[in-house]
C-alpha positions as CSV (number, residue, x, y, z in Angstrom):
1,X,0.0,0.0,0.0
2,X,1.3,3.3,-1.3
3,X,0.3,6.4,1.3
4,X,1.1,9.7,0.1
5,X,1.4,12.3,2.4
6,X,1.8,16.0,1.2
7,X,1.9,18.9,4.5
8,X,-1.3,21.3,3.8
9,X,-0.1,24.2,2.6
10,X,3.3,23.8,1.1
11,X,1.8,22.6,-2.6
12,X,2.5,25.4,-5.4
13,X,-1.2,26.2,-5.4
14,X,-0.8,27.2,-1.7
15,X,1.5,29.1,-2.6
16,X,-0.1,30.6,-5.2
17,X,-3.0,30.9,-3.6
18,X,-1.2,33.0,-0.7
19,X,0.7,35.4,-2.9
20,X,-2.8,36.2,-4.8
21,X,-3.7,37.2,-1.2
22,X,-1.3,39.7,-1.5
23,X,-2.7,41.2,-4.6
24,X,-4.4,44.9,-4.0
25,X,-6.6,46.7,-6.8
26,X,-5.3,49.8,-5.3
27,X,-1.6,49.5,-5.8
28,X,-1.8,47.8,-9.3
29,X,-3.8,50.8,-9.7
30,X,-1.4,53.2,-8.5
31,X,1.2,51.4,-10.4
32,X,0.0,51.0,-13.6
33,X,0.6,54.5,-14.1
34,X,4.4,54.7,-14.4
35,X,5.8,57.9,-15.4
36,X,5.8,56.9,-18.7
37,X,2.2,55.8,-18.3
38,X,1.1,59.4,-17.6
39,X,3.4,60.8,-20.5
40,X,1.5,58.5,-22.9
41,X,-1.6,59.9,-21.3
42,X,-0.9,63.8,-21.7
43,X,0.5,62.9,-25.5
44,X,-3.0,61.4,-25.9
45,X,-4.7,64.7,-25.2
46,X,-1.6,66.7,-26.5
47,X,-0.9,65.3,-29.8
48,X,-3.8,63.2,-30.6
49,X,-6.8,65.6,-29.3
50,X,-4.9,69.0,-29.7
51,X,-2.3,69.2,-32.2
52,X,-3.6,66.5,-34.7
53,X,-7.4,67.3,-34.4
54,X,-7.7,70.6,-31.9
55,X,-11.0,69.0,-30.1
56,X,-11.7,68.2,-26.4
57,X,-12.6,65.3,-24.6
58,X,-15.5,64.7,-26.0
59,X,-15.0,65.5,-29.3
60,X,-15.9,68.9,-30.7
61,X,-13.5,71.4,-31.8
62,X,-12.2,74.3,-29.3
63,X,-12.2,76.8,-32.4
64,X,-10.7,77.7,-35.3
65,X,-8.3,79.9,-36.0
66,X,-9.5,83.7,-37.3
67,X,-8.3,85.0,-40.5
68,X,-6.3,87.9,-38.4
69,X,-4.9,85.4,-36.4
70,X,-3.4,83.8,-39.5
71,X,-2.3,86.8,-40.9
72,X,-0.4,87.2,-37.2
73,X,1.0,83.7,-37.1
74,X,1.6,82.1,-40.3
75,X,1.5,78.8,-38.3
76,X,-2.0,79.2,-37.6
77,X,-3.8,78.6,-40.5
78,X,-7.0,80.5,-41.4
79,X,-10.1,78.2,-40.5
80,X,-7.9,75.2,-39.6
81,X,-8.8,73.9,-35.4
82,X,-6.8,75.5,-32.5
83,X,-4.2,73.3,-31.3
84,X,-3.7,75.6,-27.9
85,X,-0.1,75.3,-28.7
86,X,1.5,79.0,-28.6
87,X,4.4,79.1,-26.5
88,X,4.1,75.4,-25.5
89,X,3.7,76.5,-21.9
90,X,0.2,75.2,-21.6
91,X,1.3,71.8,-23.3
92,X,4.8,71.7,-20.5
93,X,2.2,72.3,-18.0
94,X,0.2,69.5,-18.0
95,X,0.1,66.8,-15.5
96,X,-1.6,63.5,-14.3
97,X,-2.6,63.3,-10.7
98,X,-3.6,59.7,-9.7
99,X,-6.3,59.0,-7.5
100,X,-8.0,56.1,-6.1
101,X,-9.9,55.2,-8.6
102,X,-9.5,57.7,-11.4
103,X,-6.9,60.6,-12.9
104,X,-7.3,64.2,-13.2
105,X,-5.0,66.0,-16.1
106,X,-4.0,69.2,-15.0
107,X,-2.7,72.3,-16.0
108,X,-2.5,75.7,-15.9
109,X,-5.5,77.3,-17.6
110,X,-5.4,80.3,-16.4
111,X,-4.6,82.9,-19.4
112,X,-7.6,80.3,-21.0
113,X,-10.1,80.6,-18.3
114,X,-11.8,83.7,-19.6
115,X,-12.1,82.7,-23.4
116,X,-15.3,81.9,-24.5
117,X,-14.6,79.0,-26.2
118,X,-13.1,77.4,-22.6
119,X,-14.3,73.8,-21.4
120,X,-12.8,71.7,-18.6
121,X,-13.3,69.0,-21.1
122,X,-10.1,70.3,-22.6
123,X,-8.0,68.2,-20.6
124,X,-10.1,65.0,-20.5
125,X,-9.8,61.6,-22.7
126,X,-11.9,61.4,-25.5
127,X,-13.7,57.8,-25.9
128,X,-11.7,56.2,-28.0
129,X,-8.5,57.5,-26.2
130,X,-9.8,56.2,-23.0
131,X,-10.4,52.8,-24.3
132,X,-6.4,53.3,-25.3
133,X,-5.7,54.0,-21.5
134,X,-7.8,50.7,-20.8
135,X,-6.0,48.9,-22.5
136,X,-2.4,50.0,-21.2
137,X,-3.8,49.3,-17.5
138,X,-5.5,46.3,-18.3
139,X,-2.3,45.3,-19.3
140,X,0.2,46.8,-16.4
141,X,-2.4,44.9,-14.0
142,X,-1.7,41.6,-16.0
143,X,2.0,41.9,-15.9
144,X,2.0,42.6,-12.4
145,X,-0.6,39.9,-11.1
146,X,2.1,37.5,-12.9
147,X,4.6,39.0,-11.8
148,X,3.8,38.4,-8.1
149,X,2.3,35.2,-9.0
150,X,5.4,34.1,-10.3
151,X,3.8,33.1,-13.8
152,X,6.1,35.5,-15.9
């Protein structure tokens, strides 16, 4: 007769098991925005929304650029969407602030505050950039779930 005996607890499912005790939404949260994370973020407003397309989170164009404005800055073509890109202080000033269970972008607004065509839906995701971000944390959560698993 054959008796197998194997201690409770020391199998590599136990072990397993106890390490995915360790796992916490909040930190793979917090650390699925890496500093290069939060770049890729502010590129997604900055180049994607603003320079390429000039619109705001949800979609619409800011404004277009006046003929006189042209006609000033040769950059700024007549008619074409605003890119807020002047000095490229606005653009430098942006930032992602992780919290819980969401991010603000942030930056200084302030010589923008008082135009009419001003939204606080400047500095949000559009839909299909969000869905981009989804992706990149759905990711950094599965890479670091292996990681502690020890499945990489």
């Amino acid at each position: 007769m054959l008796l197998c005996i194997m201690a409770i607890g020391t199998s590599k499912l136990h072990e397993m098991l106890r390490k995915g005790k360790l796992l916490n939404e909040a930190v793979a949260w917090h650390n699925a925005f890496s500093p290069k994370t939060k770049t890729e973020v502010l590129d997604l407003v900055r180049q994607e929304q603003l320079m390429k397309k000039g619109i705001d989170g949800t979609g619409q164009v800011i404004g277009y650029y006046s003929r006189l404005t042209s006609l000033i800055n040769p950059k700024k073509k007549f008619n074409s969407p605003f890119t807020l890109f002047d000095t490229g202080d606005f653009y430098r000033s942006m930032y992602v602030r992780v919290l819980q269970n969401a991010i603000i972008i942030e930056a200084d607004t302030q010589k923008m505050e008082e135009q009419s065509w001003f939204t606080d839906k400047i500095l949000t995701l559009t839909d299909e950039n969000l869905a981009i971000l989804q992706i990149k944390v759905r990711e950094s959560y599965i890479k670091q779930f292996k990681t502690l698993l020890g499945l990489h």
